[in-house]
TILOSE-101501 format. One record per atom (N, C-alpha, C): residue number from 1; atom name; y, z, x. Coordinates in nm, 4 decimals, always signed. Last residue first. Layout:
<recs>
   num   atome         py         pz         px
   NUM      CA          Y          Z          X
...
</recs>
This chain:
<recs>
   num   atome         py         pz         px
   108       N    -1.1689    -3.0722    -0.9275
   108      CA    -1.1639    -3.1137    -1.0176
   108       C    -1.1597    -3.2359    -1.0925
   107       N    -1.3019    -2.8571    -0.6448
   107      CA    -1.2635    -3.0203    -0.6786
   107       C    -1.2479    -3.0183    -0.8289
   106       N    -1.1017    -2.5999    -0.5507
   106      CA    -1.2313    -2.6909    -0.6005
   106       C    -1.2030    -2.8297    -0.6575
   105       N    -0.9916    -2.4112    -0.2802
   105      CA    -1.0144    -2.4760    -0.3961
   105       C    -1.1204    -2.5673    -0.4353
   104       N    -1.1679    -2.0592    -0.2654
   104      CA    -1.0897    -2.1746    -0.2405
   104       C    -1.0760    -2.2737    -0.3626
   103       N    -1.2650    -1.8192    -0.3952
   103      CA    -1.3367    -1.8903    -0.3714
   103       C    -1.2679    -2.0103    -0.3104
   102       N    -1.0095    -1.6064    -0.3969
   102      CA    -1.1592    -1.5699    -0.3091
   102       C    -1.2407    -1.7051    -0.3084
   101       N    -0.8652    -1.7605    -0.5305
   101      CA    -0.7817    -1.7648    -0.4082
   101       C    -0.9340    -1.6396    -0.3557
   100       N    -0.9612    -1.8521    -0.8044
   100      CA    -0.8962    -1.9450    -0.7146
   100       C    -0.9311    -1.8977    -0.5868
    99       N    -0.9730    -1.5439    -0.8632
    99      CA    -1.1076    -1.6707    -0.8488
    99       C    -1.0886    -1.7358    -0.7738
    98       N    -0.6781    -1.4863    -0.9102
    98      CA    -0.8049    -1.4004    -0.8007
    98       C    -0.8759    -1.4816    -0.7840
    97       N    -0.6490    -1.6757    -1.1291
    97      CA    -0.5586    -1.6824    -0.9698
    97       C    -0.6530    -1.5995    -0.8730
    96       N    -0.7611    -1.5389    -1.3088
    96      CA    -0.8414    -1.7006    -1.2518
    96       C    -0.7369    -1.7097    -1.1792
    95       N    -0.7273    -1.2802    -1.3050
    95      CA    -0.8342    -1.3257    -1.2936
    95       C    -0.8372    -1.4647    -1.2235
    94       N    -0.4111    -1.3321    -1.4162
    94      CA    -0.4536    -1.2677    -1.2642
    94       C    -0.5944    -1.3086    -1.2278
    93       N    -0.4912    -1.4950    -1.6888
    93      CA    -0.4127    -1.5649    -1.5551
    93       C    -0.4207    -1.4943    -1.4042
    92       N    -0.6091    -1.2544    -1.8153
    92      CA    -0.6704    -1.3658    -1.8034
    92       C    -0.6269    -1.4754    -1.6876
    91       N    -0.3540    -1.1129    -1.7959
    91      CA    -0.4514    -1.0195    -1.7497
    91       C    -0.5176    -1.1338    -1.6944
    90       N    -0.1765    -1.2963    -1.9679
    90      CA    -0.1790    -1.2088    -1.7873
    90       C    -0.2449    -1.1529    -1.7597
    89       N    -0.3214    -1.2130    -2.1876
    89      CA    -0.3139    -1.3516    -2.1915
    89       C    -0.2589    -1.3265    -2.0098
    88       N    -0.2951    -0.9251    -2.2380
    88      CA    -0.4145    -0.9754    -2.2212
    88       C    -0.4128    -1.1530    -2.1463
    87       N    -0.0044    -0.9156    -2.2619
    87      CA    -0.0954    -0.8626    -2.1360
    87       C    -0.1828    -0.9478    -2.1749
    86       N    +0.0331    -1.0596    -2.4969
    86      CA    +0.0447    -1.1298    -2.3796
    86       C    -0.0136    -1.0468    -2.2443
    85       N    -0.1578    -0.8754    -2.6876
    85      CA    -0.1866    -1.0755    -2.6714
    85       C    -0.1390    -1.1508    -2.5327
    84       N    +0.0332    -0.6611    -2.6809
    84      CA    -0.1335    -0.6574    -2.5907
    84       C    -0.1618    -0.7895    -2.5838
    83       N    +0.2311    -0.7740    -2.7979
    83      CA    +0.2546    -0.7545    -2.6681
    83       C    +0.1073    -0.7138    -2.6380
    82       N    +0.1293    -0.8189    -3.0390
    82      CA    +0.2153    -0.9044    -3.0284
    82       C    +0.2297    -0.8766    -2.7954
    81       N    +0.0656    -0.5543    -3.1222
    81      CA    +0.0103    -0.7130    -3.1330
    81       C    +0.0621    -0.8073    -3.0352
    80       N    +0.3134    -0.3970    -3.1315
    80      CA    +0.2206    -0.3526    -3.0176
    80       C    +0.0754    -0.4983    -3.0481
    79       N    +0.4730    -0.5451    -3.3219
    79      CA    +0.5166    -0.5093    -3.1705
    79       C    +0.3555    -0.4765    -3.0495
    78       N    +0.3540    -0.4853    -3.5226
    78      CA    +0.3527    -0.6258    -3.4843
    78       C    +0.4053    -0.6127    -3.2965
    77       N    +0.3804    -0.2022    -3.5557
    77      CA    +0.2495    -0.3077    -3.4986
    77       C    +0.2338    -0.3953    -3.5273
    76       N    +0.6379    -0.1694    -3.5680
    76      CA    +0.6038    -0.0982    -3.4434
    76       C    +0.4545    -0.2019    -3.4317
    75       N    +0.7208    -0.2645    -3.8249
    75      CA    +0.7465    -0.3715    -3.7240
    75       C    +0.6590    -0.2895    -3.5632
    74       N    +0.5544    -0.2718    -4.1084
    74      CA    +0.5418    -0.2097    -3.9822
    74       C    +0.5967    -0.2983    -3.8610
    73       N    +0.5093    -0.3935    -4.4560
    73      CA    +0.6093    -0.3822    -4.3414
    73       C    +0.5762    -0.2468    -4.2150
    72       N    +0.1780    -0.3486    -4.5930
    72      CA    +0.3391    -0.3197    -4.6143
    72       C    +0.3988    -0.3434    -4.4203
    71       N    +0.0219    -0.6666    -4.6187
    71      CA    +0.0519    -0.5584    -4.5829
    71       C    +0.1542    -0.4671    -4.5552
    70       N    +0.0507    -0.9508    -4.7000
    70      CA    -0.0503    -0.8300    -4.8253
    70       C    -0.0432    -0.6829    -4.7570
    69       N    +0.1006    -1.0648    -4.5431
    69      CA    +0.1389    -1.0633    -4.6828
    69       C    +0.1555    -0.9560    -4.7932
    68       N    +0.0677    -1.0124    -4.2474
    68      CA    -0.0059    -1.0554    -4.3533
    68       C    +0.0319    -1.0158    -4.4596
    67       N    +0.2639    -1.0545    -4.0163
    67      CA    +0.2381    -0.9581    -4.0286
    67       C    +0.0979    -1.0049    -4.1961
    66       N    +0.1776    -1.2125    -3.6621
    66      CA    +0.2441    -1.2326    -3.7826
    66       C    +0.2024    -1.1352    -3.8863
    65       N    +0.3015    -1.2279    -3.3496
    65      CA    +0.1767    -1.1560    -3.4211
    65       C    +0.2757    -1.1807    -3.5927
    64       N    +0.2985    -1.3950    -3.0135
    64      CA    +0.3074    -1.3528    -3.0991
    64       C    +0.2174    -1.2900    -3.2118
    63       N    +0.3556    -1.4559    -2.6469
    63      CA    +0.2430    -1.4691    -2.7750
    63       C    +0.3060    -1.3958    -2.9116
    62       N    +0.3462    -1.6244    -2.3550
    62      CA    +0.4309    -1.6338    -2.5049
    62       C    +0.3091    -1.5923    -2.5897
    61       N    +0.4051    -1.5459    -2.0134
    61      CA    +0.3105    -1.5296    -2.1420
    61       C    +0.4181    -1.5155    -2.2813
    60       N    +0.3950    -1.6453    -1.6760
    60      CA    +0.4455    -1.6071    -1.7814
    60       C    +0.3579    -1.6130    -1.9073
    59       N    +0.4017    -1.5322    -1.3364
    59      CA    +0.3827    -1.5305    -1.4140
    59       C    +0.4201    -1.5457    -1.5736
    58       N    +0.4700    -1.5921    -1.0212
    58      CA    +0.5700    -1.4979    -1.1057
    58       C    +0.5089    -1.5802    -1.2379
    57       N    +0.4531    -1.4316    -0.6742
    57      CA    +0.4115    -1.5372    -0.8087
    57       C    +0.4142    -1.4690    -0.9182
    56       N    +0.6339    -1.2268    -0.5897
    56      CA    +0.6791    -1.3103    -0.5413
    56       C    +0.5854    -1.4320    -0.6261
    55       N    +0.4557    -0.9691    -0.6630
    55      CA    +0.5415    -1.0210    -0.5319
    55       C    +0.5347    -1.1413    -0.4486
    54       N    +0.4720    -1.0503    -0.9776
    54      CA    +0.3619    -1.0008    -0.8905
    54       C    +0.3943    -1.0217    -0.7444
    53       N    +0.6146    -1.0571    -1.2263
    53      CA    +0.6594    -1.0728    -1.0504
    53       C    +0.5737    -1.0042    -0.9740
    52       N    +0.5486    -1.1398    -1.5290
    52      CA    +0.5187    -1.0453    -1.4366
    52       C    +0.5111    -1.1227    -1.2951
    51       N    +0.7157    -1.1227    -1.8765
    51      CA    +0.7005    -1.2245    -1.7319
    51       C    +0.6537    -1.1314    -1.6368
    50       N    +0.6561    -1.2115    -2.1828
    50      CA    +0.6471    -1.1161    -2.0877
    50       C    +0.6394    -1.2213    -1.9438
    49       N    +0.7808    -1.2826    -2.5117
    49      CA    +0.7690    -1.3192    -2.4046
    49       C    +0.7656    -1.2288    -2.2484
    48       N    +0.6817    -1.2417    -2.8533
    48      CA    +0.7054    -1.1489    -2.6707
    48       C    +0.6946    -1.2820    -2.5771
    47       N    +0.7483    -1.2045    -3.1769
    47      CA    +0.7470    -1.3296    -3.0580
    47       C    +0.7803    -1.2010    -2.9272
    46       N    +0.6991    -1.1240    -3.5144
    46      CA    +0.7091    -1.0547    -3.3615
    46       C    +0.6851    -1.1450    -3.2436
    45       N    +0.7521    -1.1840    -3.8523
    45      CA    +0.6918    -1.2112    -3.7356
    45       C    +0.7402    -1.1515    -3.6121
    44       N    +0.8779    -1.1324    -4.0533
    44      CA    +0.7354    -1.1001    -4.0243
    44       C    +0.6575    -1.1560    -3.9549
    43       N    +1.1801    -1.1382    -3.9625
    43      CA    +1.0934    -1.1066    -4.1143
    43       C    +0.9824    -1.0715    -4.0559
    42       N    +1.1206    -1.1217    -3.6507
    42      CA    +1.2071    -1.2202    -3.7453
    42       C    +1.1301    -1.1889    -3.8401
    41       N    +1.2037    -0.9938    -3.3108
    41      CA    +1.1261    -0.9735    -3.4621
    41       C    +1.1807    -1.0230    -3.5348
    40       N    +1.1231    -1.0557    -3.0064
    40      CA    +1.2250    -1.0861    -3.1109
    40       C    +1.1227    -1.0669    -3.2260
    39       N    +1.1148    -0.8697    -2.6347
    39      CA    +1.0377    -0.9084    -2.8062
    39       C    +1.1917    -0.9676    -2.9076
    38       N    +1.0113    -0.9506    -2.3549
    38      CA    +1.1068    -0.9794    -2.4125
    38       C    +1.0349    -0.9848    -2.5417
    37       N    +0.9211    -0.7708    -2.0465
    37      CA    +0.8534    -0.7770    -2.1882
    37       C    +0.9708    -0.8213    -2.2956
    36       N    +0.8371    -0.7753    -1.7669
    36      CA    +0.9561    -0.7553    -1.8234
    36       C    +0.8761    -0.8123    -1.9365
    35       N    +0.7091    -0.6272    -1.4318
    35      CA    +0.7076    -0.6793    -1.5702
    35       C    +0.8066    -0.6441    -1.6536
    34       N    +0.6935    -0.6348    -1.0602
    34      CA    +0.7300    -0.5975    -1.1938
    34       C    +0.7410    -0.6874    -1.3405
    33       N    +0.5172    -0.4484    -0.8568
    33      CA    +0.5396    -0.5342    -0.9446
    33       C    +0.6188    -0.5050    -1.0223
    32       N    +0.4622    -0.3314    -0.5438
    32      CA    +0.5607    -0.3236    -0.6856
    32       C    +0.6145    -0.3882    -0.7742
    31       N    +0.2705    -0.1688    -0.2911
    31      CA    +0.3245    -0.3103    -0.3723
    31       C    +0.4039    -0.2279    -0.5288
    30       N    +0.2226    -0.0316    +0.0010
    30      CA    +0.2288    -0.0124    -0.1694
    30       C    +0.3173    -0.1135    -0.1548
    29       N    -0.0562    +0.0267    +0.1978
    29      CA    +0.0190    -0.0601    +0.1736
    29       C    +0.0591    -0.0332    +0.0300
    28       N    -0.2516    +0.1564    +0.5127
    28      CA    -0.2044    +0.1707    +0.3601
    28       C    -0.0745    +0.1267    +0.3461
    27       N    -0.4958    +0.0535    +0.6937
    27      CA    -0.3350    +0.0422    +0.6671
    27       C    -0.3069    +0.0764    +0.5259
    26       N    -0.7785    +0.1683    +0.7833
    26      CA    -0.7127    +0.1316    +0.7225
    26       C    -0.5610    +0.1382    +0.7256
    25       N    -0.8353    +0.2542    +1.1941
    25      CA    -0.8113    +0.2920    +1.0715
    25       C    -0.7203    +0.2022    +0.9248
    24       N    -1.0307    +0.0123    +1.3781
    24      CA    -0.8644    +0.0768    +1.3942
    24       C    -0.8757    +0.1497    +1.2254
    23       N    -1.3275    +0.0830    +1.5091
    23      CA    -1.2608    -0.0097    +1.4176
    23       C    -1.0875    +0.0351    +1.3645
    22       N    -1.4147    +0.1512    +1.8668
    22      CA    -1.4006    +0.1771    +1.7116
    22       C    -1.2935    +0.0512    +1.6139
    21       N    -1.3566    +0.0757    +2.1326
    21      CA    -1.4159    -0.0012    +2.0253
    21       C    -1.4705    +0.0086    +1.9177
    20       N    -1.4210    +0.4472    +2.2140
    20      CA    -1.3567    +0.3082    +2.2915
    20       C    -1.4637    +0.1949    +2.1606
    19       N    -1.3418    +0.6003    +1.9325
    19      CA    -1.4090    +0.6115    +2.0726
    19       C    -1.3874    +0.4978    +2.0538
    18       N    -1.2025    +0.8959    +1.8198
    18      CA    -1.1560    +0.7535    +1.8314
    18       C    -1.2733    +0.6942    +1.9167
    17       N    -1.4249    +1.1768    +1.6834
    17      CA    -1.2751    +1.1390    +1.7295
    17       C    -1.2864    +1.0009    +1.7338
    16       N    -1.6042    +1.0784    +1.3221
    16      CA    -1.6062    +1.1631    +1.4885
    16       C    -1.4589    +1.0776    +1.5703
    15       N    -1.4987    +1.2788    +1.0553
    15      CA    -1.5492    +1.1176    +1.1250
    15       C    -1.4780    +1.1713    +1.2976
    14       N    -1.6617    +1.5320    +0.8991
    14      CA    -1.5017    +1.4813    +0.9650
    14       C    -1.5624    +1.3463    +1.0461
    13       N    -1.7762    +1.7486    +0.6795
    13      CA    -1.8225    +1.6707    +0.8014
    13       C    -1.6861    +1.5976    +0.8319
    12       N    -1.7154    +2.0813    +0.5881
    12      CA    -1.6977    +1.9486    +0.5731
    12       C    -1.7309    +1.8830    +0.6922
    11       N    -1.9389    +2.3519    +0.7138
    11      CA    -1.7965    +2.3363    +0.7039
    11       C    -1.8125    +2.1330    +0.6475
    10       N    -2.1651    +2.4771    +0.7059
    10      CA    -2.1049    +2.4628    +0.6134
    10       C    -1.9618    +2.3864    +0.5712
     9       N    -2.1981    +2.4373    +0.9906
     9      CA    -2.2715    +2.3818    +0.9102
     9       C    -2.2134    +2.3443    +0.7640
     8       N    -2.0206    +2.6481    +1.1070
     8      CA    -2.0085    +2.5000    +1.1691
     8       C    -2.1079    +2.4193    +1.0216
     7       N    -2.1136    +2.8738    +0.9763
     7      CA    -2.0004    +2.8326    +0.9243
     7       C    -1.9951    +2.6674    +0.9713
     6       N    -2.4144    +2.9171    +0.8991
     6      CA    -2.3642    +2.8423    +0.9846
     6       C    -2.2558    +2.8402    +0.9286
     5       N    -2.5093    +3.1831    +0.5998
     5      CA    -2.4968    +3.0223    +0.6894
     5       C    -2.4089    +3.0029    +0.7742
     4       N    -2.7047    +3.4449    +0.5807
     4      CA    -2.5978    +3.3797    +0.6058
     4       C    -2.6056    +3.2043    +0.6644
     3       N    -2.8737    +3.6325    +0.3874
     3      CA    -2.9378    +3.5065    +0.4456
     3       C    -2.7488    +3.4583    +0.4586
     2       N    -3.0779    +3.9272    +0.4080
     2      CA    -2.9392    +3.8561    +0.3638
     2       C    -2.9443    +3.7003    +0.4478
     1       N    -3.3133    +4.0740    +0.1721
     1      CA    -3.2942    +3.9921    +0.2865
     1       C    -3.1573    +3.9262    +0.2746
</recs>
């Protein structure tokens, strides 16, 4: 027995044409932040200062990473310490600016 299908059937479904008091189609929008990551390495320690221009509030983060005594010299991971601390520490500041600005403000 051969059993064919509906091409109309098979075919992808498609959102039906415009009709009077439809909802206007999304706007697509690109943004472009930008981040700047300042490192200083001193003996055994790694200081970042990162700033992120989120268009137009402009963010900042000091963190550092110290290396332990007892471990041989790697400046690449004090570097990569040292700079996930301040993402993370901007990561934590986008959050509670998002919070802020979906819930309004609050009394403190």
């Amino acid at each position: 027995m051969i059993v064919r299908a509906d091409a109309a059937a098979a075919a992808p479904s498609r959102p039906p044409a415009a009709t009077v008091g439809a909802e206007e189609p999304a706007v697509r929008t690109t943004k472009d932040w930008q981040l700047s990551l300042h490192l200083v390495e001193e003996r055994d320690t790694t200081r970042v200062h990162a700033v992120l221009d989120a268009g137009g509030a402009v963010l900042h983060s000091d963190a550092y990473a110290r290396r332990n005594p007892l471990d041989d010299p790697a400046p690449a991971v004090g570097d990569e310490f040292a700079v996930g601390r301040a993402l993370i520490d901007l990561g934590h500041q986008l959050l509670r600016a998002g919070t802020r600005h979906a819930t309004g403000p609050t009394e403190e």
